[in-house]
SERO-585272 format. One line per 8 residues: number of its first residue (from 1); their letters; for each residue x, y, z of C-alpha. Coordinates in steps of 0.001 Angstrom, whole numbers, padded with zeros to 6 digits. Layout:
NUM) a) X:Y:Z | ...
This chain:
1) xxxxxxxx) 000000:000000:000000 | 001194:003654:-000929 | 001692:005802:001559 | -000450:008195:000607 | -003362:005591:000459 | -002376:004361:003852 | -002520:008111:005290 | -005809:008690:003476
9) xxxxxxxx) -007109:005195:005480 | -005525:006587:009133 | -007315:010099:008532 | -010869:008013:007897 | -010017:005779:010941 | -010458:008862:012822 | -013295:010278:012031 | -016677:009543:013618
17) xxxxxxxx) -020038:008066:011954 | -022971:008716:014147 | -026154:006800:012950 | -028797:008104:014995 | -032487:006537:014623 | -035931:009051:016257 | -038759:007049:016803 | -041556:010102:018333
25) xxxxxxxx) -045327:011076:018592 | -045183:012985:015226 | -043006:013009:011926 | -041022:014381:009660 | -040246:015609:006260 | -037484:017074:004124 | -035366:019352:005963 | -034192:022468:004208
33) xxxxxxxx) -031966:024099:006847 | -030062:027068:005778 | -026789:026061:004800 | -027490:022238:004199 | -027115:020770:000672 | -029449:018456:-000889 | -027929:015538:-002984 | -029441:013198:-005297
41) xxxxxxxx) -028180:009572:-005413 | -028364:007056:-008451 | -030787:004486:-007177 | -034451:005084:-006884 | -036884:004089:-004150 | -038688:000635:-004643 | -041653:001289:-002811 | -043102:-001449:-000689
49) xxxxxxxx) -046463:-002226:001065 | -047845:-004611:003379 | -048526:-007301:001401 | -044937:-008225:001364 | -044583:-011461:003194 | -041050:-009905:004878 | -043322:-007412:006761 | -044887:-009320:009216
57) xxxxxxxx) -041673:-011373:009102 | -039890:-008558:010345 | -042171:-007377:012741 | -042341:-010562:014409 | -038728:-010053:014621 | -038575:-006598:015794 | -040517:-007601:018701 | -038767:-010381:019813
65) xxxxxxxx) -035635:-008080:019813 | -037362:-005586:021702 | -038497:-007925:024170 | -035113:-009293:024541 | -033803:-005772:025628 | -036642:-005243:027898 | -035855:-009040:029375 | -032596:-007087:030708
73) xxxxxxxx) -033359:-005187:033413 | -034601:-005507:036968 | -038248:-006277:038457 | -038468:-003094:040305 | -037992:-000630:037119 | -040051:000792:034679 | -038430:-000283:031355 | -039390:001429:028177
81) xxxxxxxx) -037951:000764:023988 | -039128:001535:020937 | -038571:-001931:018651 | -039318:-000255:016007 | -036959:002745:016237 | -034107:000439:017001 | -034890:-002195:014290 | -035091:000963:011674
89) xxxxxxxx) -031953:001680:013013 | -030431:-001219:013032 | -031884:-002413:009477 | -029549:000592:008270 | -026919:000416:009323 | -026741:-003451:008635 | -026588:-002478:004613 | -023159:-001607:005958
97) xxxxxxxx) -022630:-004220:007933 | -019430:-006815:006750 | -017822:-010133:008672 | -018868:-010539:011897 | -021259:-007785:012023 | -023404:-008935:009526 | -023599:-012557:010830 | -024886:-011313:014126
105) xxxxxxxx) -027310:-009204:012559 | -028379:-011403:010126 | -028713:-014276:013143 | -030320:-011432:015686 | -033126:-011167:013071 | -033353:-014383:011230 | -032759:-012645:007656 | -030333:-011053:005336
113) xxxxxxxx) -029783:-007492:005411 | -031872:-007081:002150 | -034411:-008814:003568 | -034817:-007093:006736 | -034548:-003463:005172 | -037030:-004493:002706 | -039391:-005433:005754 | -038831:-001945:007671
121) xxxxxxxx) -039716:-000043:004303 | -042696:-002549:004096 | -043880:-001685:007228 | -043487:002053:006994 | -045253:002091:003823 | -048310:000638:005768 | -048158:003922:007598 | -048199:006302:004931
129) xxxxxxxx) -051773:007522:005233 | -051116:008588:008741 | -048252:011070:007623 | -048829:014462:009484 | -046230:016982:010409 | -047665:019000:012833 | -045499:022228:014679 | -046442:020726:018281
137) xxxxxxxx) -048539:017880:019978 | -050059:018115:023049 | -050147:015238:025457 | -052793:016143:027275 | -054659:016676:024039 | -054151:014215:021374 | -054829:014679:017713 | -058052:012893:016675
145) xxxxxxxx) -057021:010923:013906 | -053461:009399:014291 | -050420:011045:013259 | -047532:008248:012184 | -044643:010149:010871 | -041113:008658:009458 | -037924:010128:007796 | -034619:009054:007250
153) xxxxxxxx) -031424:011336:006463 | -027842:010826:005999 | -026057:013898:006780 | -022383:014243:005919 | -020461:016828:007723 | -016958:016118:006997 | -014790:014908:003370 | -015936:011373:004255
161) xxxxxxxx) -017247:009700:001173 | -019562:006796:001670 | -019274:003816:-000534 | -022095:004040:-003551 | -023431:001018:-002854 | -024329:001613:000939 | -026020:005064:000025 | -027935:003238:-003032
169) xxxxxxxx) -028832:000415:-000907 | -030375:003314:001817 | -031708:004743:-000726 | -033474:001872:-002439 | -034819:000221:000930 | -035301:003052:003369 | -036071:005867:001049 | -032816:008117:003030
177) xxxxxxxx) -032073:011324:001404 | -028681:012606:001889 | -027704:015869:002981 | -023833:018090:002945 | -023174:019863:005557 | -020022:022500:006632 | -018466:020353:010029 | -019096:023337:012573
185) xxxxxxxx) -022595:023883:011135 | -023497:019726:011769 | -025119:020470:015486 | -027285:023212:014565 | -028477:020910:011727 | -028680:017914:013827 | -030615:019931:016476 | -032906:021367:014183
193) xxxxxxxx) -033809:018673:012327 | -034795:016680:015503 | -037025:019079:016845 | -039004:019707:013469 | -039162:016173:012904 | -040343:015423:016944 | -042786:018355:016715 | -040715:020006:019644
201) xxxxxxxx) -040874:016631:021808 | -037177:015783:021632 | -035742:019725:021569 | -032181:018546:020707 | -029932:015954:018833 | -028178:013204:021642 | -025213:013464:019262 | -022282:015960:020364
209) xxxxxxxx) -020324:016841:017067 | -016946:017510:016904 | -014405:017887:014744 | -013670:014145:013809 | -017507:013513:012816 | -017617:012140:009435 | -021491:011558:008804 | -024815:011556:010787
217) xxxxxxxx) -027531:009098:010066 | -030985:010256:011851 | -033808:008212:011437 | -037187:009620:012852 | -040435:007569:013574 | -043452:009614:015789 | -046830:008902:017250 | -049591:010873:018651
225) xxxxxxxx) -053336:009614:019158 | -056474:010058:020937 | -057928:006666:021893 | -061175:005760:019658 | -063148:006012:022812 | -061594:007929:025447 | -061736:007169:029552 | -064495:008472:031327
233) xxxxxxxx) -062880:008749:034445 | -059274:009643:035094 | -059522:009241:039692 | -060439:006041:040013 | -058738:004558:043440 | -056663:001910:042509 | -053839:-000315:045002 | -050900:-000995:042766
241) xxxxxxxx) -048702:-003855:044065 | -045197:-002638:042689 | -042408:-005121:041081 | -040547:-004669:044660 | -044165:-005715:046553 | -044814:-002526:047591 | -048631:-001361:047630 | -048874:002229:046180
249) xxxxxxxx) -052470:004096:045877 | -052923:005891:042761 | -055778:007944:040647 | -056428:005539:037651 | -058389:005763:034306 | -061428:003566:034270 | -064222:003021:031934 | -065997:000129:030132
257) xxxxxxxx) -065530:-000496:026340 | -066699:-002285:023547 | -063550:-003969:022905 | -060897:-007360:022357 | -060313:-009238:025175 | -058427:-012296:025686 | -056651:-014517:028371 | -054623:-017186:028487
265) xxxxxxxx) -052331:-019677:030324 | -051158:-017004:032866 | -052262:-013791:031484 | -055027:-011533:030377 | -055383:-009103:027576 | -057199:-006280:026503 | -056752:-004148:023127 | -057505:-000272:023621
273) xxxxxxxx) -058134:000918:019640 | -056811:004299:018105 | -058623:003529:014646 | -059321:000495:012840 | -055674:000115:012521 | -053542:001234:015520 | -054142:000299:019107 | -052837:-000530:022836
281) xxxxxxxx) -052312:-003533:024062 | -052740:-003715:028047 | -051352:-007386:029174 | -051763:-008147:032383 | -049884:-011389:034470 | -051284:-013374:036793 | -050876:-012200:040356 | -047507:-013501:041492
289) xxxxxxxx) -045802:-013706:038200 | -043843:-010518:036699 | -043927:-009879:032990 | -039881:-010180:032746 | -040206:-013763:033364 | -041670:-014157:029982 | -040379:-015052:026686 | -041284:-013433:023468
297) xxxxxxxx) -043413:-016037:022302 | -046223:-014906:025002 | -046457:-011591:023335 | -047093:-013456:019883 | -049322:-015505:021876 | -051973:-012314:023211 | -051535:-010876:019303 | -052820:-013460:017920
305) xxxxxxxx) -055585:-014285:020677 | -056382:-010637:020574 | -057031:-010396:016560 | -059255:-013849:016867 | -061351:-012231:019519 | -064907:-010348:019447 | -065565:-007834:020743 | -067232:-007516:024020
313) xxxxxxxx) -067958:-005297:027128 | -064787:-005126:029125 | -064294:-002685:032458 | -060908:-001260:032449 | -059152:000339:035298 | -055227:000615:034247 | -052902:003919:035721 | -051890:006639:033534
321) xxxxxxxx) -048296:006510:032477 | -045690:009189:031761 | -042588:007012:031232 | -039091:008444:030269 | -036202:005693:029824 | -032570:005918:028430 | -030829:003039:027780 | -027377:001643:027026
329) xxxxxxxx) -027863:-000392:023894 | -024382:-000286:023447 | -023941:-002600:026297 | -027362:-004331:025773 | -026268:-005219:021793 | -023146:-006990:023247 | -025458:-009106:025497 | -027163:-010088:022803
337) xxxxxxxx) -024433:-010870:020913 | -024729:-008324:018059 | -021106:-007425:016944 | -020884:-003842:015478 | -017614:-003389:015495 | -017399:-004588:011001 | -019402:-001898:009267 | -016458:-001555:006359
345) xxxxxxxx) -019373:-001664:003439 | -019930:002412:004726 | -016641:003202:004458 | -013180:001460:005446 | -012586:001424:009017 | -016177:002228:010090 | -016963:000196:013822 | -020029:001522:016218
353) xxxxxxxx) -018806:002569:019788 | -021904:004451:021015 | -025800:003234:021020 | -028123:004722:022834 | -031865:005302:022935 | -034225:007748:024993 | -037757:006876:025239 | -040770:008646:026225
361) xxxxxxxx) -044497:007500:026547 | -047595:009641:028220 | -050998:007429:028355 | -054047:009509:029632 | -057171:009414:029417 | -057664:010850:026060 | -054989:009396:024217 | -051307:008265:024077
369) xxxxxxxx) -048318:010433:022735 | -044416:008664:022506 | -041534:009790:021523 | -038154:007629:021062 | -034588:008952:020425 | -032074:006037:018961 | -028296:006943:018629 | -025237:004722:017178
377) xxxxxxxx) -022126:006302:016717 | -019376:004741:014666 | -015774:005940:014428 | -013668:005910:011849 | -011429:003446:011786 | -060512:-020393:018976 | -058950:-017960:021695 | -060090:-018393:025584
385) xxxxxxxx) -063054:-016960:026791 | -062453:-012873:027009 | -062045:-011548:030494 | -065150:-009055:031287 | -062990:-007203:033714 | -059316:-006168:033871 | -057764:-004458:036591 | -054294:-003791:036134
393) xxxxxxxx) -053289:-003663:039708 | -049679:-005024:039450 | -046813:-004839:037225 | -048129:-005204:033348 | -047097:-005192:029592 | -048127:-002109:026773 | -048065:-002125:023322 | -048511:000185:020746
401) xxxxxxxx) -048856:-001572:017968 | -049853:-001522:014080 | -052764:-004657:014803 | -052122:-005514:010765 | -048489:-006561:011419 | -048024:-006794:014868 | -045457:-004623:014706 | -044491:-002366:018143
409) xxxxxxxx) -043910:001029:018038 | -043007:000586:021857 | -043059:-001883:023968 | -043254:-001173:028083 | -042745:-003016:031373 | -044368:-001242:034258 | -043231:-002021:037711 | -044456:001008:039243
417) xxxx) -047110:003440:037695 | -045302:006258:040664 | -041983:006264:039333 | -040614:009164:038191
């Protein structure tokens, strides 16, 4: 090797990739920033919908993954992800992935790289109709009709250049527009372009920029909805036996809906709608057992007892949640055995040392709002009979979920509705 070739490779082993994924109550668009320039690749979008077989594949898959890094942590903590913000995430940067990196992916979800991008873009098409940007959402006041929002952006904020095939293959699968950007101007851009695309709920980019950042890839998925038929009552009494034992008294929503119930061995299930399309799933253990103790294949289990079931009158009394969670996936990947550390098809050298995602999730009466923040950085170098009452009194399972796929925008654990 030259030396000039081998000085070119120790000045890109430097530099810093982040790959930063936004999963929120609201979405997105093309950013226009002053002083950010729009390119145009060579491949064009195949657009997908969901009667590709790979989506429900992949959603299956996203929320076994999600479970997995719920599985994690403690009984006595709320725990809080977004599958679907990290399996975006994840799906991307995997069209990068070489050696090691893209065996563990491919193992983590059961398919190739192809495959499982082609599944995300499958499942975000099914969400097209709900695309809404709106300048602010207000938990406490829900939009009526959903609001489902995605984007994906490559920003590049240094001389990097990323192979052809990795930005075509974004490109192609994800629908990613890429964007130029002067190095000191990156965390205005990066800041800006997360609160637009969060409708204010996540103010600021995770990702501090400095002068060795090559390239930031933000990928933003949001949610806002009032419930199809909203709580009645938001102070009914409720003793809530806490993942530690502890008894706590709370003010809980309660009402009685028209609506999919199902139980079965060890559980019962209820499924809240948003529309015909979107809804909550409130899964509740039997007394004695906490949710962590099961595997993924229970949550398949209440999906698919939920979509066989009727509906029927079933009283509700659940708390309200306002849930805010960061978490290590950096650590949690490793655990899981997902090697990032071979992500050479972006550009030579290219390894991820940071992953991190901030969650937040507000159930009320009226409706839901969530908001998720994912960040990788990469330097250089015949159901049961339905339950007719379900009181969620101890620690329980929710779901937001598209009920066509199965796929979770968020997943939660609640140990304790008091937590702050």
């Amino acid at each position: 090797m030259c030396p000039k070739a081998r000085e070119e490779i120790m000045l890109l082993n430097r530099r810093t990739l982040i790959l930063v994924g936004l999963a929120v109550a609201a979405v997105s668009g093309c950013s226009a920033e002053p002083g950010v320039e729009l390119l145009t690749g060579t491949a064009a979008h195949v657009a997908q919908n969901l009667d590709n077989p790979l989506a429900k594949v992949v959603a299956a898959a996203s929320q076994r993954i999600g479970w997995r890094l719920l599985a994690q942590g403690d009984h006595t903590e709320n725990q809080l992800v977004s599958p679907a913000s990290v399996c975006a995430a994840l799906a991307l940067v995997g069209l990068g992935a070489a050696g090691d990196s893209a065996t563990s992916l491919d193992e983590l979800f059961g398919m190739s790289s192809e495959d499982r991008a082609t599944g995300i873009g499958a499942l975000r098409a099914g969400l097209a109709d709900y695309a809404s940007l709106p300048e602010s959402v207000d938990a406490k006041n829900p939009p009526e009709k959903p609001v489902i929002n995605l984007a994906s952006r490559l920003l590049i904020c240094s001389d990097v250049q990323p192979r052809s095939a990795f930005l075509d293959a974004i490109r192609k699968h994800l629908d990613a527009s890429v964007e130029k950007v002067k190095n000191p101007d990156a965390q205005a851009s990066l800041d800006a372009w997360a609160k637009k695309n969060t409708a204010g709920l996540i103010e600021n980019s995770g990702i501090q920029v400095d002068q060795a950042t090559a390239l930031v890839v933000q990928d933003a998925l949001l949610f806002a909805s009032r419930w199809e038929t909203q709580f009645r009552s938001d102070d009914a009494p409720l003793a809530f036996t806490t993942g530690s034992g502890e008894t706590v008294e709370l003010k809980a929503l309660s009402d009685s809906f028209s609506a999919r119930a199902a139980s079965g061995q060890g559980w019962q299930a209820v499924r809240l709608p948003y529309d015909d399309n979107l809804a909550m799933d409130v899964i509740l253990p039997e007394r004695g057992t906490h949710p962590r103790s099961w595997d993924a294949q229970v949550l398949e289990e209440t999906h698919e007892k939920l979509g066989l079931a009727a509906k029927g009158n079933v009283e509700v009394t659940m708390p309200p949640a306002d849930l805010a969670v960061k978490r290590n996936l950096k650590e949690e990947f490793v655990r899981l055995g997902v090697d990032l550390d071979h992500l050479d098809g972006i550009f030579d050298g290219a390894r991820a040392n940071q992953a991190v995602q901030q969650v937040r999730l507000q159930v009320n009466a009226k409706g839901t709002v969530g908001a998720a923040l994912t960040e990788v950085g990469i330097p250089m170098s015949a159901p049961a009979d339905p339950p007719t009452t379900l009181v969620v009194d101890r620690p329980y399972v929710m779901r937001v979920l598209d009920v066509r796929t199965g796929w979770p925008l968020f997943l939660a654990v609640v140990s304790n509705p008091t937590a702050k």
